[in-house]
C-alpha positions as CSV (number, residue, x, y, z in Angstrom):
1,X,-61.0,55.1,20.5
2,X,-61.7,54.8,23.9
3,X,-59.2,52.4,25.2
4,X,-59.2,52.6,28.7
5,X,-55.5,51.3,28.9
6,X,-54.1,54.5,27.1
7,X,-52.2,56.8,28.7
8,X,-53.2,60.4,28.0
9,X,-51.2,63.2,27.0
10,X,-52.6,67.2,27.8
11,X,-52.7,69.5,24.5
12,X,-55.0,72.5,25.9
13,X,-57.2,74.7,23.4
14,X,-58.2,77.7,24.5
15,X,-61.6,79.7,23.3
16,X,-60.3,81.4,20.2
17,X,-57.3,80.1,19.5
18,X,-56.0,79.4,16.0
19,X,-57.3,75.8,16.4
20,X,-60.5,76.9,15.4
21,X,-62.3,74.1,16.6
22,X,-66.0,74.0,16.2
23,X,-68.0,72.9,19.2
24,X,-71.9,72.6,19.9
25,X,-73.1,74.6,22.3
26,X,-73.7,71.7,24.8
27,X,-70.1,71.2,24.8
28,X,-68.2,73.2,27.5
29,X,-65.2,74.7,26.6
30,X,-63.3,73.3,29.2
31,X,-59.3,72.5,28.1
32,X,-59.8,69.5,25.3
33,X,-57.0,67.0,25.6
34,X,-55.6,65.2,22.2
35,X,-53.2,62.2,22.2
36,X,-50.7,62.1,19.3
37,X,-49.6,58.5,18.8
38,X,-46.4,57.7,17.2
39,X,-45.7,54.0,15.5
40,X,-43.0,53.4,18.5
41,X,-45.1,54.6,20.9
42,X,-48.2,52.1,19.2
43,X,-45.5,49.0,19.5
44,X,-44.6,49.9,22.8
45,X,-48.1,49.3,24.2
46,X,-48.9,46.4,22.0
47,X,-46.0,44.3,23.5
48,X,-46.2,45.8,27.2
49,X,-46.0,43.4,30.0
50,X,-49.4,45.4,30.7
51,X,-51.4,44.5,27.7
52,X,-54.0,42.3,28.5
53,X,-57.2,42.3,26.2
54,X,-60.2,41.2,27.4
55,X,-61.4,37.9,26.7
56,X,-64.8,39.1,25.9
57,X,-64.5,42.0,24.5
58,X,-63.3,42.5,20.4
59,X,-60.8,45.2,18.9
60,X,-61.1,46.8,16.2
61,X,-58.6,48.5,14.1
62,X,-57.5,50.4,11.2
63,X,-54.4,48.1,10.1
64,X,-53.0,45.0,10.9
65,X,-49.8,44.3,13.2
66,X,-48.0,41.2,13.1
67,X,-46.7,39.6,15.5
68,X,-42.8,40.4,15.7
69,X,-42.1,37.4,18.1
70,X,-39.9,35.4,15.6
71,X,-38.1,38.4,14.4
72,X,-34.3,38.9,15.5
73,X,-34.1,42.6,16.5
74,X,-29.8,42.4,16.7
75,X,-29.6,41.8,13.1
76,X,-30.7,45.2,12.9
77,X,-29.3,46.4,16.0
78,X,-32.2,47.0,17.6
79,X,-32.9,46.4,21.0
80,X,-36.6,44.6,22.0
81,X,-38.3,45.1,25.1
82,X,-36.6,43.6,27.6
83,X,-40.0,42.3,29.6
84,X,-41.9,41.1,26.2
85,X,-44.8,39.0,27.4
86,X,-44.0,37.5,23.7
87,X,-41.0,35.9,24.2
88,X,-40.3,32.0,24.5
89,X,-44.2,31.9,22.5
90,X,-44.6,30.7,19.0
91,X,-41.8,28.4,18.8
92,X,-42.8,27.3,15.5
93,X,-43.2,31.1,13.9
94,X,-39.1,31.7,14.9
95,X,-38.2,28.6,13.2
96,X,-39.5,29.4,10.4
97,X,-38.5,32.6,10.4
98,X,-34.6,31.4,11.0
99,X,-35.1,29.2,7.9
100,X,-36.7,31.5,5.7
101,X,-33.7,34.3,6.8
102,X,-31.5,31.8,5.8
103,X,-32.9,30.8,2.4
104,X,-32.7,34.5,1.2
105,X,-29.5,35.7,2.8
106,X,-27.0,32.8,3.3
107,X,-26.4,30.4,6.5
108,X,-23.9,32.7,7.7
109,X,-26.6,35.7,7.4
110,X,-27.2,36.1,11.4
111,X,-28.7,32.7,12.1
112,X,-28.5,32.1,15.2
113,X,-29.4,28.8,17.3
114,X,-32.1,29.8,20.4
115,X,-29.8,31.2,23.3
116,X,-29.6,28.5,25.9
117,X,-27.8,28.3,29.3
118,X,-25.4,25.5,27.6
119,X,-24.7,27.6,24.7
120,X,-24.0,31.0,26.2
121,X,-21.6,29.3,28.1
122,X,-17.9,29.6,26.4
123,X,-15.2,27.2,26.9
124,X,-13.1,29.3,29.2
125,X,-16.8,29.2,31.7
126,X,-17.5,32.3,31.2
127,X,-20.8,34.0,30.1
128,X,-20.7,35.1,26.2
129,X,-23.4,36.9,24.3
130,X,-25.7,35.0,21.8
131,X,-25.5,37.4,19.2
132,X,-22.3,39.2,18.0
133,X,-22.8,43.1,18.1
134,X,-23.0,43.5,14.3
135,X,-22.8,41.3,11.2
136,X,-22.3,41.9,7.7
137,X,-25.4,40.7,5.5
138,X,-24.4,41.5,2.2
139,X,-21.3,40.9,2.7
140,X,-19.3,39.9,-0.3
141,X,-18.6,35.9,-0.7
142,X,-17.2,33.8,-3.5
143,X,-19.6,31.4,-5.1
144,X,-19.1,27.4,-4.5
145,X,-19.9,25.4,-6.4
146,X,-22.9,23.0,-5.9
147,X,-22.5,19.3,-5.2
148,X,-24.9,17.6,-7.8
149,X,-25.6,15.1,-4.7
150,X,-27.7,17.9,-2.7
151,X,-30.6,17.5,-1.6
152,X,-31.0,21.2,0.3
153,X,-34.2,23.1,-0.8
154,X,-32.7,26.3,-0.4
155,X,-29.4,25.0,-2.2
156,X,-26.9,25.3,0.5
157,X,-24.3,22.8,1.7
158,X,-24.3,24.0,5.3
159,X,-26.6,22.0,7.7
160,X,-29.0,24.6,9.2
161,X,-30.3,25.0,12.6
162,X,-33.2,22.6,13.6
163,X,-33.5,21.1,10.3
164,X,-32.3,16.8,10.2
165,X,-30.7,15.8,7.4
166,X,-29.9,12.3,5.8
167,X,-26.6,10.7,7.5
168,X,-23.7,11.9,5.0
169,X,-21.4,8.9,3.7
170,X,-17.8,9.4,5.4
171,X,-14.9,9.1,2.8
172,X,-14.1,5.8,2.5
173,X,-10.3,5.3,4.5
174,X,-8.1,4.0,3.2
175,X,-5.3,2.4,6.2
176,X,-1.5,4.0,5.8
177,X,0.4,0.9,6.2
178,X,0.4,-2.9,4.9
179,X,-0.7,-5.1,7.1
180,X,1.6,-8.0,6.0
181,X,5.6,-7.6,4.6
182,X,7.3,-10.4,2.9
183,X,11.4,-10.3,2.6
184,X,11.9,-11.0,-1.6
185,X,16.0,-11.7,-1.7
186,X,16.9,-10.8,-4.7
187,X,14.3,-9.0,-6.2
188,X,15.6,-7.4,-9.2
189,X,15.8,-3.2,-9.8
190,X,14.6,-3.6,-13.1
191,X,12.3,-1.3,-14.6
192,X,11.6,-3.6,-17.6
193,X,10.7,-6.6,-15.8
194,X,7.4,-7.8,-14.6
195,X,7.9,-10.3,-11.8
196,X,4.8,-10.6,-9.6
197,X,1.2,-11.9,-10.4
198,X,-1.5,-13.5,-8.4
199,X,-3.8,-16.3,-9.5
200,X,-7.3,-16.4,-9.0
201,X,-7.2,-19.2,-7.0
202,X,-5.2,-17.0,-4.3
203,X,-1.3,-18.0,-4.9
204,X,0.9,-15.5,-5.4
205,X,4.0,-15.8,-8.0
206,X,7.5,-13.9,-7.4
207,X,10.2,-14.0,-9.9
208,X,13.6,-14.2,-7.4
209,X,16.9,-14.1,-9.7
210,X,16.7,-17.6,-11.0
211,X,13.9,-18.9,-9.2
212,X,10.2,-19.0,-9.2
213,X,8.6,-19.1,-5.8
214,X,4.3,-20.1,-4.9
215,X,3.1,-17.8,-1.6
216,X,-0.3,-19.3,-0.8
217,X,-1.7,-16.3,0.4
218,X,-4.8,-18.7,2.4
219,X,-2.0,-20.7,4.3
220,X,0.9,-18.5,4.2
221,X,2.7,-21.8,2.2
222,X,5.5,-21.2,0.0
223,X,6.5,-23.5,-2.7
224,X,9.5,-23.4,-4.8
225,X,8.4,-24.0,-8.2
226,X,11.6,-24.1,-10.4
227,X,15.3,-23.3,-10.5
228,X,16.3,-22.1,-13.9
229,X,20.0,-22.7,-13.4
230,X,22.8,-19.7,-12.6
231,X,23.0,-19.0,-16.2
232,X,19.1,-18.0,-16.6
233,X,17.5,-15.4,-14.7
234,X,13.4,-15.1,-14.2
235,X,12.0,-11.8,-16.2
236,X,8.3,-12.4,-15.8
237,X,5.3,-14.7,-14.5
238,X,2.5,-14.3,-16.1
239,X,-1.0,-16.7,-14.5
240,X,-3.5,-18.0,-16.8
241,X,-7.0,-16.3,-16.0
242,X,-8.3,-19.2,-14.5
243,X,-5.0,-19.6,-12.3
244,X,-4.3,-23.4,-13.7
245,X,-0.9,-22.4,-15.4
246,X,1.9,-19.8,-14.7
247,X,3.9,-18.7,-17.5
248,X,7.7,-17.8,-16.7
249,X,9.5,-16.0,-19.4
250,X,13.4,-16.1,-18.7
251,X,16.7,-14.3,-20.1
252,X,20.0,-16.2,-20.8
253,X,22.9,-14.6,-19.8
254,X,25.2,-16.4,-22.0
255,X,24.6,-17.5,-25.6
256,X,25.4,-21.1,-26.2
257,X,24.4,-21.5,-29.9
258,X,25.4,-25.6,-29.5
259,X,21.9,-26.1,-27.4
260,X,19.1,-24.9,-28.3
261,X,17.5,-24.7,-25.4
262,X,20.3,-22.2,-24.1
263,X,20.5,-20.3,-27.8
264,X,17.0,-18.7,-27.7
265,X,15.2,-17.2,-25.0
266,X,12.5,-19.5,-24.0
267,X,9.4,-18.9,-21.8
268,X,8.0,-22.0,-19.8
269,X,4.4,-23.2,-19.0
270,X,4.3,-25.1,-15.1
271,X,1.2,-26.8,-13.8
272,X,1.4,-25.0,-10.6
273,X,-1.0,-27.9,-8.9
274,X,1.9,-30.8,-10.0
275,X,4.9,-27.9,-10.1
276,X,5.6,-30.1,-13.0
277,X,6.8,-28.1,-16.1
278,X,4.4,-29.2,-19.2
279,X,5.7,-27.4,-22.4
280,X,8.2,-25.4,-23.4
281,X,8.4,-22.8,-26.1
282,X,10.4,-20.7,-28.2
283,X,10.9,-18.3,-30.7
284,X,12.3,-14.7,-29.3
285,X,16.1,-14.0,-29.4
286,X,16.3,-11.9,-26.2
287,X,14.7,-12.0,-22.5
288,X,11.3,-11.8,-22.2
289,X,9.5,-9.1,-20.2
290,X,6.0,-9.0,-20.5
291,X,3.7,-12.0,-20.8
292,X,-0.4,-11.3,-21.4
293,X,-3.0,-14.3,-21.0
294,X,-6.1,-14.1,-23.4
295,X,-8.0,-17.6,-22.5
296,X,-5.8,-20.2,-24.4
297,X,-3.5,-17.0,-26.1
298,X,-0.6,-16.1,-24.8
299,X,1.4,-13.1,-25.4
300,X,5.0,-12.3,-24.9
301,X,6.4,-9.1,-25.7
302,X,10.5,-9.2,-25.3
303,X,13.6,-7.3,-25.9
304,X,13.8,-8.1,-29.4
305,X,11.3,-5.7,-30.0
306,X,8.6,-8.5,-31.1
307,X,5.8,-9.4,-30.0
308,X,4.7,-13.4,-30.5
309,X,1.0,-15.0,-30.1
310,X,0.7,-18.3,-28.8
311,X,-1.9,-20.8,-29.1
312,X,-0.7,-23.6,-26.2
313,X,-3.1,-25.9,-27.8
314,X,-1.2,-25.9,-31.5
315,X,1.6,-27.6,-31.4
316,X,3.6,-24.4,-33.2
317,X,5.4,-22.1,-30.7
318,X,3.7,-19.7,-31.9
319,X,0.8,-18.5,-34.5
320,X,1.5,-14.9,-35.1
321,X,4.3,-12.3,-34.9
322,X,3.7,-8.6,-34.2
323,X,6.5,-6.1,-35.0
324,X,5.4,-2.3,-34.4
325,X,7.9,-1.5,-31.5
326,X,11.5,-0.2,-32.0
327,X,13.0,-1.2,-28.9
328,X,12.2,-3.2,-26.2
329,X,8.5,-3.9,-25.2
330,X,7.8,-3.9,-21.3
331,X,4.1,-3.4,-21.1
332,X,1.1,-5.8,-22.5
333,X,-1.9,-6.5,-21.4
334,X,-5.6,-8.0,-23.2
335,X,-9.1,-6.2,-22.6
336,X,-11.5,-7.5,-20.7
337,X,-13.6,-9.1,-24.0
338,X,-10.2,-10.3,-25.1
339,X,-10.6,-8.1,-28.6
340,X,-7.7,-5.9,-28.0
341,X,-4.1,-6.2,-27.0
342,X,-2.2,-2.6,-25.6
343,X,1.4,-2.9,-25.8
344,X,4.2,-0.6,-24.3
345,X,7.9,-0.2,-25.5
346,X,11.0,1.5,-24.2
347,X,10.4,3.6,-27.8
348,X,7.9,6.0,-25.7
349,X,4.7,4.2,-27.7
350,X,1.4,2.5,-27.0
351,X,-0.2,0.3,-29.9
352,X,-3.4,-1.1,-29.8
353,X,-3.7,-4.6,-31.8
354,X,-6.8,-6.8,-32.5
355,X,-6.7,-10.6,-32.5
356,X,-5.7,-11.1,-35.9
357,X,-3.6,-8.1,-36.9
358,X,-0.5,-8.5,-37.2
359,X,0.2,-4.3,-37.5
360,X,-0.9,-2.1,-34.4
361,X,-4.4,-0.8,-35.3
362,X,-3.7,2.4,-33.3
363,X,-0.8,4.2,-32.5
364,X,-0.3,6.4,-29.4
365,X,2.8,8.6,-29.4
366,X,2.0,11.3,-26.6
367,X,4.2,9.8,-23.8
368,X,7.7,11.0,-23.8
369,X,9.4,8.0,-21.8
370,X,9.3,4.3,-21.9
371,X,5.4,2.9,-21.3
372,X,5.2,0.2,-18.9
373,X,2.6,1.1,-17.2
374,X,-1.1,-0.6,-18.7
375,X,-4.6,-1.1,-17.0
376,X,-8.3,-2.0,-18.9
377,X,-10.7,-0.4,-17.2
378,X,-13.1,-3.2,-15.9
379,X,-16.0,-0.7,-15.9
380,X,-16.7,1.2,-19.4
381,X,-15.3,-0.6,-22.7
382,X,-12.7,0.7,-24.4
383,X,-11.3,2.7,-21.9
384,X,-7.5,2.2,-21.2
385,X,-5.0,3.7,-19.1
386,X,-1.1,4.1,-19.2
387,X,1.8,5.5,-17.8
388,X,5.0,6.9,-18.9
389,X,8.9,6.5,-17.0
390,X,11.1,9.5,-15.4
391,X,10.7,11.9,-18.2
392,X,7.2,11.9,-18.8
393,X,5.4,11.1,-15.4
394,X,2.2,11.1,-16.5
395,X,-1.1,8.9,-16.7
396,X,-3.2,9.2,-19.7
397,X,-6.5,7.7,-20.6
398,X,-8.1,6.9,-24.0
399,X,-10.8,5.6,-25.4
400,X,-9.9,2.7,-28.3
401,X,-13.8,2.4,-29.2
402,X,-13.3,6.1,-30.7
403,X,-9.8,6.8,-31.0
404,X,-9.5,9.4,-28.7
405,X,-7.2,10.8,-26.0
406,X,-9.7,11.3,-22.7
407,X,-7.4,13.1,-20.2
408,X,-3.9,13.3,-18.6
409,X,-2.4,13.5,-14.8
410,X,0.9,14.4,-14.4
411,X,1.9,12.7,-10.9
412,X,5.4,14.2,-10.4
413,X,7.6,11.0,-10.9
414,X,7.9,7.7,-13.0
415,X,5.1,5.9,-13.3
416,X,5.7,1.8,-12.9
417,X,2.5,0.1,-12.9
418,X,-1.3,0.3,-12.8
419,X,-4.5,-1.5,-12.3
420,X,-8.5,-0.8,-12.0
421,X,-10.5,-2.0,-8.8
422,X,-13.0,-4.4,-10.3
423,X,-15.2,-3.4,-7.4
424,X,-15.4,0.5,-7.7
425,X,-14.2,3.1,-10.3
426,X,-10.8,3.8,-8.7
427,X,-7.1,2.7,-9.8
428,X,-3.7,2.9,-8.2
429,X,-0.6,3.7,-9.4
430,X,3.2,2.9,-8.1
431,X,5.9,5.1,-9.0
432,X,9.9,5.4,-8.8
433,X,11.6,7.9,-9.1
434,X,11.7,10.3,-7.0
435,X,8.9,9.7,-4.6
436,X,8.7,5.7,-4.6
437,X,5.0,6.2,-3.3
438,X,1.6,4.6,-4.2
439,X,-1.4,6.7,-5.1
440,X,-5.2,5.4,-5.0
441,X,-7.0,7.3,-7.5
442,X,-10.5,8.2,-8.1
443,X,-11.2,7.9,-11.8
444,X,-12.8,10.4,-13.5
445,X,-12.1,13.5,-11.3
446,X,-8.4,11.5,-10.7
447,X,-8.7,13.2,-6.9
448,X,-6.1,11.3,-4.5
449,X,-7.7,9.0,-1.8
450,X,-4.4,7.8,-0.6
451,X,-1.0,8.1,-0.8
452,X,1.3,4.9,0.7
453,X,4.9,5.0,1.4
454,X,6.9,2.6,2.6
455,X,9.2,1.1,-0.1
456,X,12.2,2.7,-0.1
457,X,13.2,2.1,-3.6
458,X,10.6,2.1,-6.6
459,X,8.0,0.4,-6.9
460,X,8.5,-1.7,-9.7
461,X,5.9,-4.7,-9.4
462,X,2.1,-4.8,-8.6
463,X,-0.5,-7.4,-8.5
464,X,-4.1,-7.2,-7.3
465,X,-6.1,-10.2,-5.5
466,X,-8.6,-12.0,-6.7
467,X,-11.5,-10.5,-4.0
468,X,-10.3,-7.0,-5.5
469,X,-9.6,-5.5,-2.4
470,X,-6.0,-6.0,-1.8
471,X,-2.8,-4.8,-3.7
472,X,0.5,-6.3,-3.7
473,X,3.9,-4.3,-4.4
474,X,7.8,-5.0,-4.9
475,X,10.5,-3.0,-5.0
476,X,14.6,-3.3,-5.1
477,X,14.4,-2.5,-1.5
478,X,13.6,-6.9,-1.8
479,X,10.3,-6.6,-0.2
480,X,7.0,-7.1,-1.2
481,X,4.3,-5.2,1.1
482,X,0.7,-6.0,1.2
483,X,-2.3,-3.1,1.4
484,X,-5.6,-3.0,1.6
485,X,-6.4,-0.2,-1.0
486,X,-10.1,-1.3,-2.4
487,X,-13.8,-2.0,-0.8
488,X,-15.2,-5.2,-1.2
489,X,-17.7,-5.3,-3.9
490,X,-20.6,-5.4,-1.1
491,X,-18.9,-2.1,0.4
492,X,-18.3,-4.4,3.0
493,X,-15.3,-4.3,5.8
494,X,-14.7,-7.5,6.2
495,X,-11.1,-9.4,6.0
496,X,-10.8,-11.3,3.3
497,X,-9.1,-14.5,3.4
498,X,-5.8,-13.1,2.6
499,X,-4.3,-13.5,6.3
500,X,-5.1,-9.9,6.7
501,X,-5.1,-11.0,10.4
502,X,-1.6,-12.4,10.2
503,X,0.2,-9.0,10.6
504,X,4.0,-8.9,11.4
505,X,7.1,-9.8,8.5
506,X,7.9,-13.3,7.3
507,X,10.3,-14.3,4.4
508,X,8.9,-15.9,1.1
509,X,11.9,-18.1,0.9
């Protein structure tokens, strides 16, 4: 084509030869010289340090030839020139080239980061190759699966080279330890007994063998509120929603059938402001171990097997009676919209009542151990969670609105208590035997955010505080340990005015 850059290379024809070429006349037969070009050869000159078109001076050609200065030649195993006039141009054309590369075959598909000083540098100081000598493109890897959260174009988790992404939202941690431990003397091991609660105005309420004792958790101020005598033991506080009135139900050891007061098992309302006990009712024949505020109802559930329905405005101890269990009930709790009531007996059942029925309206029978263990969900109505003793282990959720059993989690050991965060979808459980631990669940995928030790018997009592953030637990070991377990409802790390500041171990009484 008459390109005075190309090299020639001799092929002589000589005047009859089997070429059989057919010259004019003019034309001298001196030796004709062809030039054979091969595709190699071709590349070769069109990425030669000596290739330098003129400016003014157009090329014509049969086919195009892209520009090969993005491609990555040790993919293939092929070796570029090593003095490419090319090199360190079209930035932009590489890039895209890596991304595109990695789209198709995979961010582990020989991607490679541009080679610098820094990075061919390995930690021992030593000089290290930017590519490895061979990799494996189609080589075989298990599927993942997708978080529905991406935002990737090319649908891959993996952050790829040069390309910003959004900040990614670090898992929320949750701290190992409690901040504050309280000494509880005598703090009963009873699995059937419900002996700490926590207003909403911020005063905690322990249950210690005959006593009741106030913790203001603001001031740190404890407050004896009543001595039932050595013949009466505490079985369960119970606040009032609005934190005006603590309930105490009691058990008496010895049946005196001359006083009535000693014959049945009474539970008593105080007016924590005034520590002044204002009314005092009766009607169950054994101790009482659950109590369950619905606005001006109260619920006991005791080891009669009964459950009773008070009204502390009527002047009757109480309005209705609700028998369903077959031994002792230990778990009650209201929903949210104070419609339903879910009970727990030592009979292995959960029963679902409404305000007016006297007969449970659903009956659960899946758990194989006592059920204890009861927790509304704060978030979707009608969901309900419960836990089962030594034999069964397991949590189980259900939905009341359509009678349904959602799911179950069997966490290894006896399940003691539960409760929702109001703030986020995520409840914690305590357990006994054999781990004594606490687990902070996420609800629905139930995936562990924490596990908490300490206690070293089990963990028979939880309350949760008013701000949602913070959990409280007993145990026979008589202490009661405080944890931060829950975000704010702002997602905010800020203290709450809990003392979460006043670390160290003090003694409720």
């Amino acid at each position: 084509m008459g390109d005075p850059a190309t090299p020639s290379t001799t092929y002589q024809s000589a005047p009859g030869s089997s070429l059989g070429l057919n010259l004019p006349s003019t034309m001298s037969t001196t030796p004709l010289f062809l030039e054979p070009v091969t595709p190699s050869t071709h590349i070769e000159r069109m990425i030669s340090v000596g290739y330098q078109p003129s400016p003014s001076r157009t090329i014509y050609s049969d086919r195009f030839i892209p520009s090969r200065t993005g491609s990555n030649f040790a993919l293939f195993d092929i070796s570029p020139s090593a003095n490419s006039p090319a090199e360190g141009r079209e930035d932009g054309s590489g890039a895209y080239a890596t991304l595109l590369r990695t789209a198709l075959f995979g961010p582990d598909a020989g991607v490679f980061p541009p080679a610098t000083p820094e990075k061919l540098l390995r930690l021992d100081g030593k000089n290290s190759s930017a590519y490895p000598t061979s990799r494996n493109i189609f080589r075989y890897k298990t599927e993942t699966r997708r978080s529905m959260h991406s935002l990737s174009p090319f649908g891959f988790e993996d952050a790829l080279p040069g390309v910003s992404h959004g900040p990614v939202k670090a898992p929320r941690k949750v701290p190992r330890s409690p901040y504050k431990v309280l000494d509880a003397p005598a703090l009963q091991d009873d699995f059937y007994l419900n002996l700490v609660d926590w207003s909403a105005h911020n005063v905690l309420a322990v249950g210690l063998g005959n006593c009741v004792y106030l913790w203001n958790a603001c001031s740190s101020k404890v407050t004896k509120l009543c001595d039932l005598g050595m013949d009466v033991s505490v079985c369960s506080v119970g606040w009032a929603q609005r934190g005006t009135h603590l309930a105490v139900g009691t058990s008496n050891g010895k049946l005196q059938v001359n006083k009535q007061l000693d014959e049945l098992d009474p539970y008593r309302i105080w007016d924590a402001s005034r520590c002044k006990r204002v009314r005092t009712m009766e009607g169950h024949r054994l101790r009482i171990g659950a109590l369950a505020w619905s606005s001006s109802m109260l619920s006991s559930g005791s080891r009669d097997k009964t459950i009773l329905q008070r009204d502390i405005r009527a002047q009757d101890d109480f309005v209705n009676k609700l028998a369903g269990h077959k031994s002792e009930v230990c778990g009650l709790k209201w929903s949210y919209d104070n419609r339903e009531l879910a009970s727990g007996g030592n009979d292995n059942r959960l029963f679902v009542w409404n305000q007016h029925s006297t007969q449970p309206v659903l009956k659960y029978c899946e758990h194989t151990a006592a059920v204890k263990a009861i927790a509304w969900s704060p978030h979707l109505h009608g969901l309900l969670a419960s836990g089962g003793g030594t034999a069964d282990r397991c949590i189980r959720f259900w939905n009341t609105t359509t009678n349904s059993h959602l799911s179950c989690m069997d966490t290894g050991s006896q399940v003691c208590n539960l409760v929702w965060s109001k703030n986020v979808n995520e409840l914690v459980s305590t357990h006994g035997y054999s781990q004594n631990q606490i687990i902070v669940w996420r609800y629905p995928t139930m995936s562990k955010l924490a596990t908490l030790t300490g206690h070293t018997y089990r963990v028979l009592y939880l309350a949760i505080s008013p701000d949602g953030q913070t959990i409280v637990t007993g145990a026979g070991d008589e202490t009661l340990r405080f944890w931060n377990v829950f975000p704010s409802p702002k997602s905010q790390n800020t203290d709450s005015e809990i003392g979460a500041s006043s670390l160290g171990r003090t003694q409720i009484r």
